[in-house]
Structures are given as C-alpha cells and as structure tokens.
Kinemage of the C-alpha trace (Angstrom):
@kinemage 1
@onewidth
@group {chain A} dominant
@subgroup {mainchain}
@vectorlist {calphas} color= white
{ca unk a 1} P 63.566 9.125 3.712
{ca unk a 2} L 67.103 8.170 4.936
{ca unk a 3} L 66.608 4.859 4.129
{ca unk a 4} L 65.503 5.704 0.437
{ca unk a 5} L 68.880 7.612 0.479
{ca unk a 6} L 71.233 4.847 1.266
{ca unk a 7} L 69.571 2.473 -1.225
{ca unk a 8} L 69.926 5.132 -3.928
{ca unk a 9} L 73.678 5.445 -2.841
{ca unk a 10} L 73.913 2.008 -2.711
{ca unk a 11} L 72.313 0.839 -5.734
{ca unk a 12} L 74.614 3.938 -7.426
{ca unk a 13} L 78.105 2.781 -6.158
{ca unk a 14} L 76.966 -0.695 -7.699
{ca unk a 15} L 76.050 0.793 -10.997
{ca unk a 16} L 79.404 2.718 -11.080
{ca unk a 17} L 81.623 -0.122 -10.140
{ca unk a 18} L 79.783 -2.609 -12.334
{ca unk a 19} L 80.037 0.007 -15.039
{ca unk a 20} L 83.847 0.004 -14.766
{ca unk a 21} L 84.367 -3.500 -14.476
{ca unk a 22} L 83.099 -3.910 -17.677
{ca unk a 23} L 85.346 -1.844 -19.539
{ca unk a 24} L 88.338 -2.788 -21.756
{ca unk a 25} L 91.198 -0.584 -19.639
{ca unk a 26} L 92.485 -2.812 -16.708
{ca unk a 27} L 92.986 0.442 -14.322
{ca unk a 28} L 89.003 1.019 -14.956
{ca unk a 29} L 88.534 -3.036 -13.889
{ca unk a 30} L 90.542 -2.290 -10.504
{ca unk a 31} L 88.754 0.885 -9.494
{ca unk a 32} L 85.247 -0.903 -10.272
{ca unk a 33} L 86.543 -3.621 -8.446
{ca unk a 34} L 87.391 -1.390 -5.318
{ca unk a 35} L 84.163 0.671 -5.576
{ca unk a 36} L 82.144 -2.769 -5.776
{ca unk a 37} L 83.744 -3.410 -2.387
{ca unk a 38} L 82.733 -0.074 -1.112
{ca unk a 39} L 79.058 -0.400 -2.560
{ca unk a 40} L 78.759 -4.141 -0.529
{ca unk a 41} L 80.313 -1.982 2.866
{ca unk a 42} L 77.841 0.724 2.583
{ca unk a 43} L 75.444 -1.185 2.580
{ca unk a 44} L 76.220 -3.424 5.357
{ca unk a 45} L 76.470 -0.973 7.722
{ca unk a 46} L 73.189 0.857 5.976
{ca unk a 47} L 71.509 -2.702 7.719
{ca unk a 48} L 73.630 -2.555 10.835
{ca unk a 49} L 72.729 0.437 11.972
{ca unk a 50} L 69.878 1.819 14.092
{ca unk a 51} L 66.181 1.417 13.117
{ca unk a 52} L 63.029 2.717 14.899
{ca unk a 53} L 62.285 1.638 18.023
{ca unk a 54} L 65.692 -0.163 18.468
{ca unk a 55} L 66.796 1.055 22.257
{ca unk a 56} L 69.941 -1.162 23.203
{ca unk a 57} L 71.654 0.677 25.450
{ca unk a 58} L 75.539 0.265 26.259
{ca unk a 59} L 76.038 -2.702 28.807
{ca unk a 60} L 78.556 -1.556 31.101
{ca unk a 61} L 76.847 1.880 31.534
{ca unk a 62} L 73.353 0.611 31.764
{ca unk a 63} L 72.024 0.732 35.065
{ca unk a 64} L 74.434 3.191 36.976
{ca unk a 65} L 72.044 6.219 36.312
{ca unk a 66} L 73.796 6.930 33.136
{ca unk a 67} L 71.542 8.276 30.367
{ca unk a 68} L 73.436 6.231 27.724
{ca unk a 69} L 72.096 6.707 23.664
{ca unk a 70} L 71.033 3.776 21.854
{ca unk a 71} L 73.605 2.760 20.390
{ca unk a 72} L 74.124 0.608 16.164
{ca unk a 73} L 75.871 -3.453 16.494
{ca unk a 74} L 79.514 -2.898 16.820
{ca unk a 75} L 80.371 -6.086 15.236
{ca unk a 76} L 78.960 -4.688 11.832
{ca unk a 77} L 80.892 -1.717 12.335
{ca unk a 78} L 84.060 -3.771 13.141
{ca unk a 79} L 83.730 -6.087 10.074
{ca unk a 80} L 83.802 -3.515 7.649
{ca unk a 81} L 86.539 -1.694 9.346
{ca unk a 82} L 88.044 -4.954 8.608
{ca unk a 83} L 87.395 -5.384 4.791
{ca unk a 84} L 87.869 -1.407 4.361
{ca unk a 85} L 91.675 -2.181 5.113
{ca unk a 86} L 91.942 -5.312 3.444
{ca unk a 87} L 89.942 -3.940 0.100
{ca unk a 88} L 92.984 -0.838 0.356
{ca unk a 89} L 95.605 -3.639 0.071
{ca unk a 90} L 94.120 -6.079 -2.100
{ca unk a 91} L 93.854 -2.730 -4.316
{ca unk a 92} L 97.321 -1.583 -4.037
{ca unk a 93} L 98.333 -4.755 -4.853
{ca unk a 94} L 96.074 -5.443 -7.838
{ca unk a 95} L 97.531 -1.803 -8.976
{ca unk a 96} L 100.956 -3.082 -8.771
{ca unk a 97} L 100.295 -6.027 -11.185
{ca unk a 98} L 98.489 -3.695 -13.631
{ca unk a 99} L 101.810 -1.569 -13.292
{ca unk a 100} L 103.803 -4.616 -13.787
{ca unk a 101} L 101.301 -5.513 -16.545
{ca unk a 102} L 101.995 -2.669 -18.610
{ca unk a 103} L 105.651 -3.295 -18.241
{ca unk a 104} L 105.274 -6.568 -20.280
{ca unk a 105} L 102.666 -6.333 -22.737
{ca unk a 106} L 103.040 -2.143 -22.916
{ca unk a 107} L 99.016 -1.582 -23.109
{ca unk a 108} L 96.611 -2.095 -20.443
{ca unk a 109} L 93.350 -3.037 -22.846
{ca unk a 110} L 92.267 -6.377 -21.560
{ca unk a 111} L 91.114 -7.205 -24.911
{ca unk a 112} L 94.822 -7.214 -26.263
{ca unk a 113} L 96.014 -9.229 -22.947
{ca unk a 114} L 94.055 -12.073 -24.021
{ca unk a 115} L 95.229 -12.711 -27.838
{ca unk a 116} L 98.835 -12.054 -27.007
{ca unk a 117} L 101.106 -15.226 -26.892
C-alpha cells in the first residue's frame, strides 16, 4: 500500500510540474521546473529506502550487543540532500532572470519573448 502511495505522489508531482512547464507565463515554467526536480527526488529516495526483508544493520554498532534498526542507503539520502540545495539555487537564480526578464521586455508570456526583436 505505501508503495502504491509514493508512485501516486510521484507520478502527481510529475503531472503538476509537466503541467506548468507547458504554460505560456515564465514564473509557471520555473515552478514546474522546480517541482519536476522535486518529483525526480521523491522518487529516488521512494527506491532508496527500506524494502521487506532488507536487515542491514549499522556497521560500527553491529556486533557490540546493540539492538541497532535496519537502517535505508545513506548515499541516496545524501544525494538528494545534495540536489535539494542545488535545485533551491538554480531556482532563485532562474527567478532572478525572470525578474530581470520582465524588466526588459515588461511581460513574462514566453510566447511574446520569442517574436520580440
């Protein structure tokens, strides 16, 4: 059942953020963009994490009578740490140009962008 929850999650974050990318308002392209990144997160650590029957225990606490948990890949968890904080900046910054965007061309439709000389 959980699983059938993350893949609906999943599958919904990349409905919503391909949703946005497609539409004509550049703020609506950098939000899709930034929930696309989210969706492809998600689900990596949806497949990082524990599954049935997986027992790894913690290696430095293994074998001193501890009774350690089992415990999800750290690396996964780790990577997407990782591309969380460099999704927020590569979003602030792609906000900044859409700022500096509308300063120019004074509309944000990308539609317009493109026939203006």
């Amino acid at each position: 059942m959980t699983a059938f929850v993350l893949a609906l999650v999943v599958g919904a974050l990349f409905a919503l953020g391909t949703f946005l990318l497609l539409r004509r308002d550049l703020i609506r392209v950098v939000w899709g963009l930034a929930i696309v990144g989210q969706a492809a997160n998600v689900y990596l650590l949806a497949m990082g994490g524990l599954t049935e029957g997986d027992f790894e225990t913690v290696p430095i606490l293994a074998g001193h009578g501890v009774d350690v948990p089992a415990t999800a890949d750290p690396l996964v968890q780790a990577l997407v740490l990782t591309a969380i904080v460099i999704s927020f900046g590569m979003t602030a910054f792609a906000l900044v140009l859409s700022y500096r965007v509308y300063e120019e061309h004074d509309t944000l439709d990308v539609s317009e962008l493109g026939d203006r000389e």
